[in-house]
C-alpha positions in Angstrom: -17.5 34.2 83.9 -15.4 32.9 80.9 -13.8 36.3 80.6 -13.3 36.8 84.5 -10.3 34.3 85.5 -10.7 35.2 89.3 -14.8 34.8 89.1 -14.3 31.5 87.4 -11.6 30.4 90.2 -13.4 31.7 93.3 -16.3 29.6 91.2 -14.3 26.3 91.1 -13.3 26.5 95.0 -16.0 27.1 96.1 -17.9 24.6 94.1 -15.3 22.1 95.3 -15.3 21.1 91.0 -12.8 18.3 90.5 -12.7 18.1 86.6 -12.4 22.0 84.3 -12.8 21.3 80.6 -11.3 24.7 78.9 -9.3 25.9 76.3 -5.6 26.9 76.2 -6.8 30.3 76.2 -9.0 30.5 78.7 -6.3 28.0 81.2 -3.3 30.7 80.6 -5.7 33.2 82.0 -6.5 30.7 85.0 -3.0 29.3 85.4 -1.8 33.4 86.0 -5.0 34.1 88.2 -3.7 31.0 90.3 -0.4 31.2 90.6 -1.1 35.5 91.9 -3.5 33.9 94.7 -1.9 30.9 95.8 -5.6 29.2 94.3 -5.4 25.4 94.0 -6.9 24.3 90.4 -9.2 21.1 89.7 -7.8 17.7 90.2 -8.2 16.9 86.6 -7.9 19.8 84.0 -9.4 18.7 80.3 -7.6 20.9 77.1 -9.4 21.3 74.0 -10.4 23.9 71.6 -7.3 24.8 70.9 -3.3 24.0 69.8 -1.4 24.0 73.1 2.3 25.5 72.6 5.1 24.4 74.5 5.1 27.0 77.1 1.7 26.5 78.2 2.8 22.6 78.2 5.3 22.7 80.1 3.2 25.0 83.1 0.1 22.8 82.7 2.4 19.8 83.0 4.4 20.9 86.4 1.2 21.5 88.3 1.2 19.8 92.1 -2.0 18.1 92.7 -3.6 18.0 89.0 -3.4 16.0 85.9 -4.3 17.7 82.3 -5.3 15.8 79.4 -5.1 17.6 76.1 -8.2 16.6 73.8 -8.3 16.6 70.0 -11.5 16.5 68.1 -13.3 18.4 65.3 -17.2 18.6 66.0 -17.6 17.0 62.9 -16.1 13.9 64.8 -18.1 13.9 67.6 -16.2 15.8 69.1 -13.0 14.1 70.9 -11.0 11.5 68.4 -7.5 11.6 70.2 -6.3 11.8 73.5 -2.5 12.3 75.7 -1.8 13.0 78.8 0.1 16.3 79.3 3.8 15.7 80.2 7.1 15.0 78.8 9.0 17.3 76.5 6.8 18.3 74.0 3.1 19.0 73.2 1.3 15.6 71.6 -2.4 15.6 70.8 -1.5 11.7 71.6 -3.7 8.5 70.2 -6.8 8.0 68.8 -9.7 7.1 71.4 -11.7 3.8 70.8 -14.1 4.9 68.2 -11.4 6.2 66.1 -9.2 6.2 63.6 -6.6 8.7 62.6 -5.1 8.7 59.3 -2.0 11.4 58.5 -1.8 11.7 54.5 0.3 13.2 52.3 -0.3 15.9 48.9 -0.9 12.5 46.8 -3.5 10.5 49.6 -0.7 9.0 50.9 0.1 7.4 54.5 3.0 10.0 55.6 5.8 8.2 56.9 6.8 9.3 60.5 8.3 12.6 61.2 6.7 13.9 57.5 4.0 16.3 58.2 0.9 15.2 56.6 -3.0 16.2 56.9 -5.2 14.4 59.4 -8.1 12.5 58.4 -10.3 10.9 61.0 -12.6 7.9 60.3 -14.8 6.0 62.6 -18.2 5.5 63.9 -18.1 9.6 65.2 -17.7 10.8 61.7 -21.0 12.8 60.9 -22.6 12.6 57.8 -21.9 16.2 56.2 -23.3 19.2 56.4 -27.3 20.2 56.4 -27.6 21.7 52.7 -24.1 22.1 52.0 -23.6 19.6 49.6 -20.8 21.3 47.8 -19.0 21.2 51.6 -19.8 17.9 52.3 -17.9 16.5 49.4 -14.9 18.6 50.0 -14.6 17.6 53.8 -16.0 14.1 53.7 -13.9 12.5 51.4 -14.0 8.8 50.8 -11.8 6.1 52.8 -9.3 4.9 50.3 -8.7 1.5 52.7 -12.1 1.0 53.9 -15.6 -0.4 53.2 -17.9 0.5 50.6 -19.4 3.9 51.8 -17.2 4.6 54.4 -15.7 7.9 54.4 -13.1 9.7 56.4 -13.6 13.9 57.6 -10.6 16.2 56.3 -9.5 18.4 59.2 -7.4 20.7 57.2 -5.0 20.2 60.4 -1.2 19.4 59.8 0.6 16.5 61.7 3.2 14.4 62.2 3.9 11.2 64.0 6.7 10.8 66.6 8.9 8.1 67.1 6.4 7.2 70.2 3.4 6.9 68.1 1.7 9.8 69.2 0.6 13.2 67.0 2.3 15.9 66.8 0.2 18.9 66.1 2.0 21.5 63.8 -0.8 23.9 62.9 -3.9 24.8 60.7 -3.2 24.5 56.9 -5.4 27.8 56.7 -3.6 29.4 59.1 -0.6 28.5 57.1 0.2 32.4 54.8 2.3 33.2 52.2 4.3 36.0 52.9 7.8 38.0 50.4 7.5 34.4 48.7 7.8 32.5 52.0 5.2 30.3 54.1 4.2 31.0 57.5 3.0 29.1 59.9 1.3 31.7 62.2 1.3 29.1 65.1 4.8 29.0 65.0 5.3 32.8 65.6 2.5 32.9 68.3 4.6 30.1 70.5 8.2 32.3 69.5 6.2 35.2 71.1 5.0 33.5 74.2 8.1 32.0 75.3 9.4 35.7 75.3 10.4 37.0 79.1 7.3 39.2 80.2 5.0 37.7 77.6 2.0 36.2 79.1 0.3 35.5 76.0 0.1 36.4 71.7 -1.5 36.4 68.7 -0.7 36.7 65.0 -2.7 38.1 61.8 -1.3 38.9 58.1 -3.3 41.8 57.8 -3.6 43.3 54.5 -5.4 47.2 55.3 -3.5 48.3 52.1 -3.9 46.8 49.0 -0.8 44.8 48.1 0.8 45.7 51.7 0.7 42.5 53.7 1.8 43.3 57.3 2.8 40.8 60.1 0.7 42.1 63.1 1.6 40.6 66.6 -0.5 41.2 69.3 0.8 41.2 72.8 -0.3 40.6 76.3 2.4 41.5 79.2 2.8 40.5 82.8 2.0 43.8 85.0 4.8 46.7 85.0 7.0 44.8 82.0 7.1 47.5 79.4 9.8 46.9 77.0 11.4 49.2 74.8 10.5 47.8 70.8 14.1 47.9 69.7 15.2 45.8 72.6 11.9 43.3 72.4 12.6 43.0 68.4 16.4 42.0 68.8 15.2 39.2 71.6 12.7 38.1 69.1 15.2 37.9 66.4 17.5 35.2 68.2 14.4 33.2 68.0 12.8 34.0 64.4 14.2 34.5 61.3 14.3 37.6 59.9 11.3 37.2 57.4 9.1 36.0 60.5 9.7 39.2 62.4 6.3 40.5 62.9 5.7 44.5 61.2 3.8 45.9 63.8 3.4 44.8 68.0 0.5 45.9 69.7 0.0 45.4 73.9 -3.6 44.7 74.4 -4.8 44.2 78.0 -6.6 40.6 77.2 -6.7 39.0 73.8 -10.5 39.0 72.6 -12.0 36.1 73.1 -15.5 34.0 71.5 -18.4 32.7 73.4 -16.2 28.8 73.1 -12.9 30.5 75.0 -11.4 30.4 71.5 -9.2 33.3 70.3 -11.4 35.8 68.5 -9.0 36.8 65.3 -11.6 38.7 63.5 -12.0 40.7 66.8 -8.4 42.0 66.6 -7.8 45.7 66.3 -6.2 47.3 63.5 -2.5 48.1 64.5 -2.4 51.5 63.4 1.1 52.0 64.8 3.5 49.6 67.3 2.2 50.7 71.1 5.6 49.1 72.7 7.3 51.8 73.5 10.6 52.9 71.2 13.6 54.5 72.7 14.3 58.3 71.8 14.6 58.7 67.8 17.7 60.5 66.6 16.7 62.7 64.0 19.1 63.0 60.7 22.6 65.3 61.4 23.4 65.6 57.6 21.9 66.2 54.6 22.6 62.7 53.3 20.8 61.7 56.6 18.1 63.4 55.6 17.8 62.2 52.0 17.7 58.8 53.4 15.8 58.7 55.7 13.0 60.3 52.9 13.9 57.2 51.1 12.9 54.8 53.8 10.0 57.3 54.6 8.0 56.7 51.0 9.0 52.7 51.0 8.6 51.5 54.4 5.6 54.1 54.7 6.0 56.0 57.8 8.0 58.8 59.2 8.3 57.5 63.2 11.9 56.3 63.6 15.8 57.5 64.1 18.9 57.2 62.1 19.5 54.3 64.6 16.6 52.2 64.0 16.7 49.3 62.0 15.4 49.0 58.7 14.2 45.3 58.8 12.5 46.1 62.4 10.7 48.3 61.0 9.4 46.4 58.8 11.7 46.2 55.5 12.3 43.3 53.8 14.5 42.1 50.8 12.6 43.3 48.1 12.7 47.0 49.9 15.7 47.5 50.3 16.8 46.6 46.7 14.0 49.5 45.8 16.3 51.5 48.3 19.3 50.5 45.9 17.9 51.8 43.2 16.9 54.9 44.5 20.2 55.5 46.4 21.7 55.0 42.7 19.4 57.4 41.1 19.8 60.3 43.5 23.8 59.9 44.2 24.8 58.5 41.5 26.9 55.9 43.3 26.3 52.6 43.9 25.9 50.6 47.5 26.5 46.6 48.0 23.6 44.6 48.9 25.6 43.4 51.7 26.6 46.3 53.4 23.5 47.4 54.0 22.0 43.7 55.6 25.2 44.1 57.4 24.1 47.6 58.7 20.5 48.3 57.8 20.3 52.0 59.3 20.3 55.6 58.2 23.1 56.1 60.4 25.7 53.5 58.5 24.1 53.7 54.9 24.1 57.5 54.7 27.9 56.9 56.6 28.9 54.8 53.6 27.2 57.1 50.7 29.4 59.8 52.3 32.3 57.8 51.8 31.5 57.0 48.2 30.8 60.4 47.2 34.1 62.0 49.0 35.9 58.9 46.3 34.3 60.1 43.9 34.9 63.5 44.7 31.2 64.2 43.7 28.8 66.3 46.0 25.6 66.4 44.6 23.1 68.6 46.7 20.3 65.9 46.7 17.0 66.5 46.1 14.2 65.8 48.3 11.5 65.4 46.0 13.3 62.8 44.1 12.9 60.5 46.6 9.4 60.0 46.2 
């Protein structure tokens, strides 16, 4: 019934339930099967399991009738340490319940000062003793309470917060989910929210997937509302007002349902492998020229695939920095004339760089035939 939004509703009606307990995952599903019906939800709704993102806030927040409470709380914790009411601006996993205590803690053990994004550490009766014959575990998680009594110990989430000016916890994502990616960190939480509150997006997912050695890859994984079918080059340039460049996922796949586990968790592992981008891309214009040609070979052996236009962009495709000044230096090599970095993050396609080598060679009054094997 988890994985059957319309089973689960008729289920709650007619079961006249007043309190749900789900996760995020599992509501979006709901909150879409209930808004298509015209299906009133329980009078109380009870978020856990999950980050909830400022989209799904902001819904869960302007429903008629029911009140949501958003639930923090490793098992290791017994479960629920912190609790806030869903409303205002932005998502809170609010204040710690009665038999707890929340630390946030800096790289050095530190009390974070508010605003600073630290690691939680929750103490208090509900912290569990460790782990059944994981003793090597145990001492990593349970660490000991630098402020408390003898023995007492605090549990290490490995969750990254922050306090707001109100005194409530602002969740800002898993340290594991946070990736390293061309020398930059990503917080994968951050691209899944950029990717929901896209028009036509009813939900997302993320992975750095790594199927080639020493190829990391930005995967996104899509779910859209009924008959929205975007063209990719439009959907990336939407995207991009929202991301940085360096965030822009390499490959988006539209999935009819994000997998999900037994808990109503997202199932990562159960992700398939993006073999190519499944939104749809407008009509590829094929290289006019020779110097057309040559380059788009180039981009062909770096970016590793032959499925775009002399119109697309490089970066969309997934290029990055270090790419394109291997494109430099193969441009150099093969013409014999040299292109500025800029000009070609100014216009990153075949179109425009092959435009501007044309230009360069006509100065230089040399018209070399290029060679196509070269380019590998």
């Amino acid at each position: 019934m988890r994985r059957d939004p319309a089973a689960l509703l008729d289920y709650l009606t007619r079961q006249r339930v007043d309190v749900l307990d789900a996760t995020p995952s599992l509501l979006r599903l709901l909150l879409d099967e209930a808004k298509a019906t015209w299906t009133a939800l329980p009078q109380i709704i009870l978020s856990g399991g999950e980050a909830i993102d400022a989209e799904l806030w902001e819904r869960l927040a302007g429903l008629s009738g029911t009140v949501t409470y958003n639930l923090y709380g490793p098992t290791e914790c017994t479960v629920d340490s912190s609790l806030a009411r869903v409303g205002g601006e932005r998502p809170t996993i609010g204040r710690a319940v009665r038999h707890a205590q929340l630390l946030v803690l800096d790289r050095e053990g530190r009390l974070a000062p508010v605003g600073a994004v630290g690691e939680l550490y929750v103490g208090g009766i509900g912290v569990a003793r460790g782990y059944r014959n994981r003793a090597g575990l145990t001492a990593e998680r349970f660490v000991p309470h630098p402020w408390g009594a003898a023995g007492e110990r605090l549990y290490r989430t490995g969750d990254l917060v922050r306090w707001d000016a109100a005194g409530e916890l602002e969740y800002v994502g898993r340290a594991d989910r946070q990736v390293k990616l061309r020398g930059y960190r990503v917080e994968l939480g951050e691209v899944e929210a950029a990717l929901r509150r896209q028009p036509g997006v009813r939900d997302a997912a993320t992975l750095l997937r790594e199927d080639v050695p020493g190829e990391k890859r930005l995967a996104a994984y899509l779910v859209l509302e009924p008959g929205f079918t975007p063209e990719l080059e439009d959907w990336q340039e939407r995207l991009g007002e929202s991301l940085p460049r360096y965030l822009m996922p390499n490959n988006c796949v539209v999935l009819d349902g994000l997998p999900l586990t037994t808990n109503g968790k997202v199932d990562y592992a159960a992700l398939p492998l993006p073999e190519k981008a499944t939104l749809k891309r407008k009509e590829c214009v094929a290289p006019r020229t020779p110097v057309e040609a040559t380059v788009a070979e180039i981009w062909a052996a770096l970016l590793k695939q032959e499925e775009f236009g002399v119109e697309d962009n490089f970066f969309q495709l997934g290029g990055h920095s270090l790419l394109v000044i291997q494109m430099l230096s193969k441009v150099k090599s093969i013409f014999n004339v040299r292109l500025r970095l800029r000009s070609v993050l100014d216009e990153p396609t075949v179109a425009a760089i092959a435009a501007q080598l044309e230009k360069l060679l006509e100065e230089s009054r040399e018209l070399p035939e290029p060679s196509l094997a070269e380019t590998r």
